[in-house]
Every structure is written in structure tokens, then in C-alpha cells.
C-alpha positions as CSV (number, residue, x, y, z in Angstrom):
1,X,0.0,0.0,0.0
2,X,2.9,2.3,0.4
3,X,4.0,2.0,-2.9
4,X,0.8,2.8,-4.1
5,X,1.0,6.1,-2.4
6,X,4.2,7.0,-3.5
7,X,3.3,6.4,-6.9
8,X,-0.1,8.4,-6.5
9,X,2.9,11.5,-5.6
10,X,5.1,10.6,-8.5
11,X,2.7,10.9,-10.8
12,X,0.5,14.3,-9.4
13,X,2.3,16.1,-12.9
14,X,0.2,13.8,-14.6
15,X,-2.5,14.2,-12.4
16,X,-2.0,17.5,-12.9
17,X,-3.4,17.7,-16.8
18,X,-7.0,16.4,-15.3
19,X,-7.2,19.3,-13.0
20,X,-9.0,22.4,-15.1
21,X,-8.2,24.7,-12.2
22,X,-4.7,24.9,-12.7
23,X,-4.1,27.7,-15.0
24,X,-6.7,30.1,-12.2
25,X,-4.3,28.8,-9.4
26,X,-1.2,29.8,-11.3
27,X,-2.6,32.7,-11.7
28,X,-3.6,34.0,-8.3
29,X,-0.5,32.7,-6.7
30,X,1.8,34.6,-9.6
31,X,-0.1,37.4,-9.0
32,X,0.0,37.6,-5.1
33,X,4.2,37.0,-5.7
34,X,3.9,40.5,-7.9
35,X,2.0,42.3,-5.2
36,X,4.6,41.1,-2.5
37,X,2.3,39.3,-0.5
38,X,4.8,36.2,-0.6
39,X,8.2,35.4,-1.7
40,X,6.6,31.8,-3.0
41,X,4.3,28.8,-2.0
42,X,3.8,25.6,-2.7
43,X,-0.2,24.2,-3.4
44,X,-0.9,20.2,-3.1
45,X,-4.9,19.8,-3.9
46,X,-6.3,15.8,-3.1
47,X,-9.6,14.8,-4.0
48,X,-10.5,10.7,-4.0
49,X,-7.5,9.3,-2.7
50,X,-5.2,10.9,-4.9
51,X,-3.3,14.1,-5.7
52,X,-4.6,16.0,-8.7
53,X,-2.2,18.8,-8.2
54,X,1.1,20.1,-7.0
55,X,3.5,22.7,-7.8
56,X,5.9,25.4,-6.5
57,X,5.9,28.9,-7.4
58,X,8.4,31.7,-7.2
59,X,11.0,31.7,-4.4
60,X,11.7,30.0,-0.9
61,X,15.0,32.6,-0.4
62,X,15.4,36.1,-1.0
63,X,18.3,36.5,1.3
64,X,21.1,36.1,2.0
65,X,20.8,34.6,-1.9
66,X,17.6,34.0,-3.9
67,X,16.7,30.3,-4.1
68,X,14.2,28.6,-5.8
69,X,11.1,27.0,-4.2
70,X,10.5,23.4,-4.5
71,X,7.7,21.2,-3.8
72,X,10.0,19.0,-1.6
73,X,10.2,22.4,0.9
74,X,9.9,22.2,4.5
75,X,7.8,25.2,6.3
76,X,7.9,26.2,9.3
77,X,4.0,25.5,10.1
78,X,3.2,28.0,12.9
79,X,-0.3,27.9,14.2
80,X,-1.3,24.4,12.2
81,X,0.8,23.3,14.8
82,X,-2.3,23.0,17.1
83,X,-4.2,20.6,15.1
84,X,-1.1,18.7,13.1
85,X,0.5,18.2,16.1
86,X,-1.8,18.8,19.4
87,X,-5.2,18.1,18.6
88,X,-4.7,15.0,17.0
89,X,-2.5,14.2,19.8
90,X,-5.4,14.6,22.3
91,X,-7.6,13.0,19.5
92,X,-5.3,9.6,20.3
93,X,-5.2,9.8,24.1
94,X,-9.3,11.3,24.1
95,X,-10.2,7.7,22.5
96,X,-8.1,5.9,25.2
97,X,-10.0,6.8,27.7
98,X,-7.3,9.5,29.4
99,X,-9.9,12.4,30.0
100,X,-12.9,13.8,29.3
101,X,-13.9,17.4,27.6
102,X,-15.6,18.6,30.2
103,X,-13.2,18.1,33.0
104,X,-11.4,20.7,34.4
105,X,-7.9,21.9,32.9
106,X,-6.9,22.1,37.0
107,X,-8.0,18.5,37.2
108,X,-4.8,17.5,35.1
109,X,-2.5,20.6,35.7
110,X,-3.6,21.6,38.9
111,X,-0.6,24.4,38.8
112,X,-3.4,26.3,36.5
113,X,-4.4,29.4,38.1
114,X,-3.4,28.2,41.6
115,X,-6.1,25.2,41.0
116,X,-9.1,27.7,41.3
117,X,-10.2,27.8,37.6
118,X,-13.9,26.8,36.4
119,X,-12.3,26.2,32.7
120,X,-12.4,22.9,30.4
121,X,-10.8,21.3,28.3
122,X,-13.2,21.9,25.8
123,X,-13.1,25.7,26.2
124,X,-9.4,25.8,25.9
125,X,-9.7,23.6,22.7
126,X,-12.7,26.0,21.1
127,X,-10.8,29.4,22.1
128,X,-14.1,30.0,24.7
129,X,-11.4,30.4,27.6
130,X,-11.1,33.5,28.2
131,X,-7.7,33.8,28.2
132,X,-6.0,36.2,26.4
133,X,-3.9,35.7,23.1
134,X,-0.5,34.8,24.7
135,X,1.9,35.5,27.7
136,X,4.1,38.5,27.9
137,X,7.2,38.4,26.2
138,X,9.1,41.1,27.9
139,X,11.2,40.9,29.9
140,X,12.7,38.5,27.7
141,X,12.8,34.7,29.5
142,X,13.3,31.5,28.5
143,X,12.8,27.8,28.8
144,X,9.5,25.3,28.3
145,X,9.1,25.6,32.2
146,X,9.4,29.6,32.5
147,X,6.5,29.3,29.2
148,X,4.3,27.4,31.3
149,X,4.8,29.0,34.7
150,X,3.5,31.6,32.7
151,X,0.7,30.3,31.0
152,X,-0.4,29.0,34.1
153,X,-0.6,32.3,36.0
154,X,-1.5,34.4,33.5
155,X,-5.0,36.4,34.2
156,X,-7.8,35.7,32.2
157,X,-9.6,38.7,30.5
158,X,-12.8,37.6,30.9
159,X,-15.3,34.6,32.5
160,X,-15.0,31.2,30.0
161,X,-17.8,30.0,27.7
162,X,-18.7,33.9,26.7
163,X,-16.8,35.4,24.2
164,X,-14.4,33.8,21.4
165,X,-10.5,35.1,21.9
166,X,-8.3,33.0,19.3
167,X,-5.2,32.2,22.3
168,X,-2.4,30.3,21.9
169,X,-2.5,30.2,25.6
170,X,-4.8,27.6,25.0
171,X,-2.9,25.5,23.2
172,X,0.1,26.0,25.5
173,X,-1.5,24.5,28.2
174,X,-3.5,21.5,26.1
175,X,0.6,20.9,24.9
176,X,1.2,20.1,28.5
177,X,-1.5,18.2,28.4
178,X,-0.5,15.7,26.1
179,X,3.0,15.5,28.7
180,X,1.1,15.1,31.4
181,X,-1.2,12.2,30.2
182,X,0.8,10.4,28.4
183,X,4.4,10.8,30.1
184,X,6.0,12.0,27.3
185,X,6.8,15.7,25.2
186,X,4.1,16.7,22.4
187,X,7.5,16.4,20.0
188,X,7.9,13.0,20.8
189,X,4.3,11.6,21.4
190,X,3.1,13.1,18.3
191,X,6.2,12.1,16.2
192,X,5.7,7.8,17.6
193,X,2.1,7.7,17.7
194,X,1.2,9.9,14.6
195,X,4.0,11.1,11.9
196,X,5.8,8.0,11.8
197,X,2.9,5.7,11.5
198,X,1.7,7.9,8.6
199,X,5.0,7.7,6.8
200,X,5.4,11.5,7.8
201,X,9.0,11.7,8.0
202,X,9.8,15.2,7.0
203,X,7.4,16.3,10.3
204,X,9.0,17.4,13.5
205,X,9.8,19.7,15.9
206,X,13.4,21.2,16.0
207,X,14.5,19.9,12.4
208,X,17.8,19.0,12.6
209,X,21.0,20.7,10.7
210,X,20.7,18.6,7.5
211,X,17.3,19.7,6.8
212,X,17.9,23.4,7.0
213,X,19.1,24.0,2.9
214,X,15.4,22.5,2.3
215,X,13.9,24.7,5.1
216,X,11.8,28.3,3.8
217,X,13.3,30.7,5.9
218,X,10.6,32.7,7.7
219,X,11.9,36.4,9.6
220,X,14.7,38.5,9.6
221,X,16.0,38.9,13.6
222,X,17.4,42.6,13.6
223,X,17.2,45.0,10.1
224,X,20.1,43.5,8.6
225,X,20.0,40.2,10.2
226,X,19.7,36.5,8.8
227,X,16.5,35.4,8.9
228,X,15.4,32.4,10.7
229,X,15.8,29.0,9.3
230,X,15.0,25.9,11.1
231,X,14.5,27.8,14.1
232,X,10.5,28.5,14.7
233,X,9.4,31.8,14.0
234,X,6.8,32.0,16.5
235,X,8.3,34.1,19.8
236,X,6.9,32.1,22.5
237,X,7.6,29.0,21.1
238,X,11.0,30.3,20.2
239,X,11.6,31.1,23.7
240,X,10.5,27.9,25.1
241,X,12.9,26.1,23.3
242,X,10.9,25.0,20.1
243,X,8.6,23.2,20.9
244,X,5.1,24.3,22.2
245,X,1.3,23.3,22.0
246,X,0.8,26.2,19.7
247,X,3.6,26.4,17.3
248,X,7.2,24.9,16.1
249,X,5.9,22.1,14.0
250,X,7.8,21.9,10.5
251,X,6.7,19.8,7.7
252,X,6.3,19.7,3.7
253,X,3.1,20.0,1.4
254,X,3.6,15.9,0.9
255,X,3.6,14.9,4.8
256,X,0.6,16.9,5.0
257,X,-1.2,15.5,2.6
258,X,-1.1,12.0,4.1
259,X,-2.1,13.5,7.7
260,X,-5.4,15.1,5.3
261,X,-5.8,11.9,3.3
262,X,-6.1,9.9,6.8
263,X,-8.6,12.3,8.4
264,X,-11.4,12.1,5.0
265,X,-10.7,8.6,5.0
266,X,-11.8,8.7,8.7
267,X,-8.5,7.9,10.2
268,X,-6.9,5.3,8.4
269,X,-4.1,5.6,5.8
270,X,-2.4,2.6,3.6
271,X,-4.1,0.1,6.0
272,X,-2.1,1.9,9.2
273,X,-5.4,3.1,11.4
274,X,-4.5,6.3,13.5
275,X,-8.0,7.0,14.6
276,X,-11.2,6.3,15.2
277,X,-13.9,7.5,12.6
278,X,-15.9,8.5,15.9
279,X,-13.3,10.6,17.4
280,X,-12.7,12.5,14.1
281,X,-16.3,13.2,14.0
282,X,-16.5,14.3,17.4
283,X,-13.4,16.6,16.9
284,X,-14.5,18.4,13.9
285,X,-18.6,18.8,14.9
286,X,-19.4,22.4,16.1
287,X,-17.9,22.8,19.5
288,X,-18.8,26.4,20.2
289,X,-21.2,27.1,22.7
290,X,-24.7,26.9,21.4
291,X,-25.6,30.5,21.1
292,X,-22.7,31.7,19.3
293,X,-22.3,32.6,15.5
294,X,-18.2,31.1,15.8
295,X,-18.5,27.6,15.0
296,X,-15.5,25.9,15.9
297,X,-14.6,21.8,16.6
298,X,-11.9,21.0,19.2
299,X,-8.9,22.4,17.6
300,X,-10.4,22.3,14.0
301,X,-11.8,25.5,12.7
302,X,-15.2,25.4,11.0
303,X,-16.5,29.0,10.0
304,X,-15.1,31.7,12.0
305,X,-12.9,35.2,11.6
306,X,-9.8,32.5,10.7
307,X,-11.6,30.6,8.0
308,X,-10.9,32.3,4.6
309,X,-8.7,29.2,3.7
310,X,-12.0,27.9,3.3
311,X,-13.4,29.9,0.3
312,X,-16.8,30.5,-1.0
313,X,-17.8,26.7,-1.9
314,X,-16.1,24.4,0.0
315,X,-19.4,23.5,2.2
316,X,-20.0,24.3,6.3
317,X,-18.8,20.6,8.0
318,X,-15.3,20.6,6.5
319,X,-12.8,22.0,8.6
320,X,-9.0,23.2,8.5
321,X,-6.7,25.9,10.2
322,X,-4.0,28.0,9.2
323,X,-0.6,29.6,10.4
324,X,0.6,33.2,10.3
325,X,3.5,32.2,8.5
326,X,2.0,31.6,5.6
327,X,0.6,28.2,5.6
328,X,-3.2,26.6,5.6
329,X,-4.8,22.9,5.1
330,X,-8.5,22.6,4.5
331,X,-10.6,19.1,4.2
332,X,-13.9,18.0,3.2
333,X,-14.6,14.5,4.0
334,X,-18.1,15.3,2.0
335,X,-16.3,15.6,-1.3
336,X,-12.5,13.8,0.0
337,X,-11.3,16.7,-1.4
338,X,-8.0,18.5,0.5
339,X,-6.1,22.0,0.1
340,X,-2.6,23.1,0.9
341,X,-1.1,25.8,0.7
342,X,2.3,26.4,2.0
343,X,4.3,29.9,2.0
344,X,6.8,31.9,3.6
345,X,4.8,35.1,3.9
346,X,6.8,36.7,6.6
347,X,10.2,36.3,4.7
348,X,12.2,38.2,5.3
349,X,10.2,40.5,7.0
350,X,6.6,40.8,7.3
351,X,3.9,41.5,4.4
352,X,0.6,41.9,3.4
353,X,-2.2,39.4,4.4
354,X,-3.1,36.2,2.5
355,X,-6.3,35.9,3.6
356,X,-7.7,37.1,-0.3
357,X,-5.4,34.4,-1.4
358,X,-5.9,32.0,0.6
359,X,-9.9,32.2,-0.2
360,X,-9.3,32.5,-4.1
361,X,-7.1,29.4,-4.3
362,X,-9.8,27.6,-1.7
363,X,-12.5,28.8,-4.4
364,X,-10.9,27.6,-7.8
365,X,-9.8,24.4,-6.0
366,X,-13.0,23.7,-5.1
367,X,-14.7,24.6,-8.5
368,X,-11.8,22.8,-10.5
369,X,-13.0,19.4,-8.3
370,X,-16.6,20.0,-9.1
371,X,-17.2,20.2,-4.8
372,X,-21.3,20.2,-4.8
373,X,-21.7,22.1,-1.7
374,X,-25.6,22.4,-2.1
375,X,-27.5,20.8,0.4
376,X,-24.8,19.5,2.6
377,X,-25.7,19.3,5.8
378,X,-23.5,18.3,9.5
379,X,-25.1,17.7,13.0
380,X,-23.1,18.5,15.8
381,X,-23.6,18.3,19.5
382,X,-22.6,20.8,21.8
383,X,-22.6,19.4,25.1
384,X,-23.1,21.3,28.7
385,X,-21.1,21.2,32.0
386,X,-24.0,20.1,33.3
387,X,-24.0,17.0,30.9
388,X,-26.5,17.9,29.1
389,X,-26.7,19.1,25.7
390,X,-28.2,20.9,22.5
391,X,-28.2,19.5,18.9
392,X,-27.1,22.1,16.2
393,X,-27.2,21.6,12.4
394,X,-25.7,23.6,9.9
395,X,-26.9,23.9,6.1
396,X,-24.7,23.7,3.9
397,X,-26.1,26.1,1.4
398,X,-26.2,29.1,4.0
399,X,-24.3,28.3,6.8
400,X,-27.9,29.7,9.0
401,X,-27.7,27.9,12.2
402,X,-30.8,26.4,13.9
403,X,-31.8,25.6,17.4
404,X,-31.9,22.0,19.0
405,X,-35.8,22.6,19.2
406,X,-35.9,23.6,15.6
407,X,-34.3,20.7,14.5
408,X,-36.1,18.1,16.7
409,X,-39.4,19.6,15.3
410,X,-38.3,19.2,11.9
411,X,-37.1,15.7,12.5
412,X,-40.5,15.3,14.2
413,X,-38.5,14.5,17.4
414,X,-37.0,11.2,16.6
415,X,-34.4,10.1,18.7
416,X,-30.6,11.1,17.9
417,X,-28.3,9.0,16.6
């Protein structure tokens, strides 16, 4: 079966000529080089099992020397770090059994807020913590354990479960989380029970010295410095010695595309299963609390502020996340269709947005594909404290969102599945 797969990659050129969208995503990705909105990318687009299209564009380098981008280039992945690497962590020890979403983060790091905080697991996962958007930076410190003594004292800016702050706080602490439950760092845990069973061997946390000439440099340290390469760009990650719940993860466009390919085919790859088809249902349903527009999974974002990298057809129940250096993944298990997009958008120093981007290439992947996102439709359920809970659906032609009441009426109250 691995063979099969690495044929399905050697021949994506070919795959390639069946793919009518490929001249519109040369374009917008040309274009966006031009503006100076990156220095280059590389897109990967899946869709039923097999890559219909992958290429490099412009440049990985532009100092000290220009080089060339290739599709073989390793990206520092920033944010996409908390689902590559964290969530699907938790994913694996959530289906063992090792703890439950609504428990209480001080119930497993009981250092959190001196043991006297009211928030879950669930709320640091959906960004309805209350916590803000990261610890302080200055003074200057260091160390995983300095990073964490911080995260864990660090006053929330408002009550949990009310308003939606994007924190990588959050992500800090669910990091920890994977230590604490399953003895081991997030590097390692994720690397044994994830990359490597998924024949992701380019994915890791602190890449080592030989990878670096393949390695998209992201920021330049200092106006005349050299910009960081191999090193995570991310600060508090950085300063915690690389690797982090949030951020430090570096990987290529082909890794990535088995990690997608396993969650559509509902977590299973070349006969290796990673998870359970449950537990990737559970993860990506709407999370959010009930009466918010923000719909979010655990980890996975759904249709929120951060989901441009979705476009304007790709239908409400995929899901995906992106990083502020440049890169993005969405999936839609309804169509086993997959986007990457990988760039270097803050080399070597910081530019423009790619959130038009990002959405244009989501759009003309998803129209190349012929994605029917008409009449689509997910079912989450969003689950109290209390243990009890409301159903939500989401249309896919609207995205309106509807009640537990309204939909047991329209189901004529038959019981859920």
C-alpha cells in the first residue's frame, strides 16, 4: 500500500493535466508574488485518494541569496501546529479513555491558576477560555518551564464560555496536556504515535541541521540580520525552546497530505489506522457554545474570523486551520477533497495578508474538483457542564444555524443517533 502512495505522488504532474483549475491557481499565486504578499508557495490539492495537483511557485529565499522553491520544501508550520501536532495528539489519548472534555484543565495541571479555575478542556480547545492571546514576552525569559509558569498564571480577560478570543495560551496549556497524560513531550508523542505511522518523516519539531538548505526561511532577527531558518518563527515558542502546543511544527506539502488523506478517509491511511472515525467526528462537529455565531470543533476551525482558507464553496462541515506564517490545510470529508497551501509570507520580513489568497485558491480548487456544496448538511452536539446538551445543524447552502428545538421539530423529534 505504500507504494501505491508513492506512486499516487510521483505521478500528481500527470494528475495534474486532469485538473481544469490549474491555470486560475497559477494565476492568483503569480499574481499575489507580484504584489509582495509572498516570496513563494507551494499548493498540493487531493480529492478521491489521490493528488490532482502540486507545484511550486516563485522563491523559498530572497536572502542572504535568492533560491528557488520546490515542492520538496519544509515550512515552518506556525499555528497548524495546534491541530497537526496537538489536537490529533489529544484525539489519540481522548479515545483511550485519558480524559474527558468537560473536565477541568486544573484537574490535570492543577498548577493552572493556583487550581481555582472553572475552565475545560473543551473551552481551551474552542478558544471560549477566556484567556488572552498569549503571555508576555518582555522581559525577555526562556525555557519550556518559564513558558508554562507563565501560561499557568496568566489572568484571564474575561469569564469562560462567553466570548471567542483566538489564544495560543490555550494551546500551551493542552501541549502540556498531552506531557502530562501520556508521560512524554508533544514532539515525541506526536512524532511515535502519529507522523511516523503515517509515513510522515519530514514532520517534527526542532528539524535537525541537514534539513535546514530544504527549510523556507521565515523572519529576519534585527534589520540587517539573517533570517530564521529551522529555528520556529513563532516568539513564545522560540523562547520555550521550540517546541510548544501552539507552534514549532515543520513539515512539507507531501507529509501533509497523508495526515489530510487519513482524516477524510476517517483515520486510516495505507491500511495503518490512527483513529477512530468517531473521534474524528467528534473533533471536527461544532464545539462552540450553542448560542454563538463562531463555529468551531476541538482544535479544528469550522466558519469563523480565521476561516478564509475555506473559500466561498467548499461546504459548512469541512474543517481546516492556518498559520501566520504563511501556511493553511483545509478538508472536506463530503467531497475527500483537500487543500494546501504552503508559504513563507513573513520572509524576510513581514507583508501583506493572504487571507484574499488563501480564499481564491480555496474557491478555484474547489470549482476545479466540481465540490457540490448544495444541500450539505452536519449535526453537531454541543454538550453542557452540566451533561446535558443541544443539537445544532448547519446547512450547507447558508451556513444559518438552527436551534436543538428547531431541528427536533423538523425531525418530528425522533431520537438522535
Amino acid at each position: 500500500m505504500k507504494l501505491v502512495w508513492c506512486a499516487l505522488v510521483a505521478g500528481a504532474v500527470l494528475s495534474a493535466q486532469t485538473f481544469s483549475g490549474g491555470p486560475a491557481e497559477d494565476q492568483a499565486i503569480q499574481e499575489a508574488i507580484k504584489q509582495g504578499r509572498l516570496p513563494g508557495a507551494v499548493l498540493l490539492i487531493g480529492h478521491n485518494g489521490q493528488i490532482v495537483y502540486r507545484k511550486a511557485y516563485g522563491n523559498r529565499a530572497e536572502v542572504p541569496k535568492v533560491e528557488a522553491m520546490t515542492v520538496d520544501t519544509i515550512f515552518d508550520l506556525a499555528s497548524l501546529t495546534k491541530v497537526i501536532a496537538t489536537t490529533s495528539s489529544l484525539m489519540k489519548l481522548f479515545e483511550q479513555g485519558k480524559f474527558r472534555l468537560n473536565d477541568r484543565v486544573t484537574d490535570y495541571l492543577p498548577e493552572f491558576q493556583g487550581g481555582k479555575s472553572d475552565i475545560t478542556i473543551r473551552q481551551l480547545f474552542t478558544h471560549f477560555s477566556g484567556l488572552r492571546p498569549d503571555v508576555p514576552l518582555n522581559p525577555v525569559w526562556s525555557s519550556y518551564e518559564t513558558g508554562m509558569r507563565l501560561a499557568y498564571t496568566d489572568k484571564p480577560a474575561g469569564p469562560p464560555g462567553l466570548r471567542f478570543v483566538y489564544s495560543d495560551i490555550n494551546f500551551e496549556l493542552l501541549g502540556e496536556l498531552v506531557h502530562r497524560l501520556s508521560g512524554q513531550m508533544l514532539s515525541d508523542y506526536a512524532k511515535q504515535q502519529i507522523y511516523l505511522p503515517l509515513g510522515m518523516k519530514e514532520t517534527t519539531f526542532q528539524p535537525p541541521a541537514a534539513w535546514i538548505p530544504r527549510i523556507a526561511p521565515t523572519e529576519r532577527l534585527g534589520k540587517d540580520g539573517p533570517p530564521l531558518r529551522g529555528v520556529v518563527h513563532d516568539p513564545t515558542a522560540r523562547y520555550m525552546g521550540g517546541v510548544a502546543g501552539h507552534a514549532g511544527l515543520f513539515s512539507t506539502a507531501a507529509d501533509l497530505s497523508r495526515f489530510a488523506q487519513m482524516m477524510i478517509n476517517g483515520g486510516e491511511l495505507n491500511g495503518v489506522r490512527i483513529l477512530s472515525p468517531l473521534t474524528i467526528r467528534k473533533f471536527t462537529e461544532p464545539q462552540s457554545p450553542p448560542d454563538q455565531p463562531i463555529l468551531r470543533g476541538l482544535g479544528w476551525d469550522l466558519d469563523s474570523p480565521y476561516s478564509t482558507n475555506r473559500g466561498e464553496l467548499f461546504p459548512i462541515g469541512s474543517f481546516g486551520h492556518t498559520g501566520f506564517t504563511g501556511t493553511s490545510i483545509w478538508m472536506d470529508p463530503a467531497t475527500k477533497s483537500y487543500v494546501i497551501l504552503l508559504a513563507n509570507s513573513v520572509h524576510p520580513t513581514g507583508r501583506p495578508s493572504l487571507v484574499a489568497l488563501r480564499a481564491k485558491v480555496a474557491t478555484i480548487a474547489a470549482a476545479g474538483l466540481g465540490v457540490d456544496s448544495q444541500g450539505i448538511t452536519v449535526t453537531g452536539y454541543n454538550e453542557t457542564a452540566a451533561g446535558a446538551g443541544q443539537r445544532r445543524e448547519i446547512n450547507g447552502r447558508n451556513g444559518a444555524t438552527r436551534t436543538g428545538l428547531d431541528v427536533l421539530a423538523a425531525e418530528k423529534f425522533k431520537p438522535s443517533d
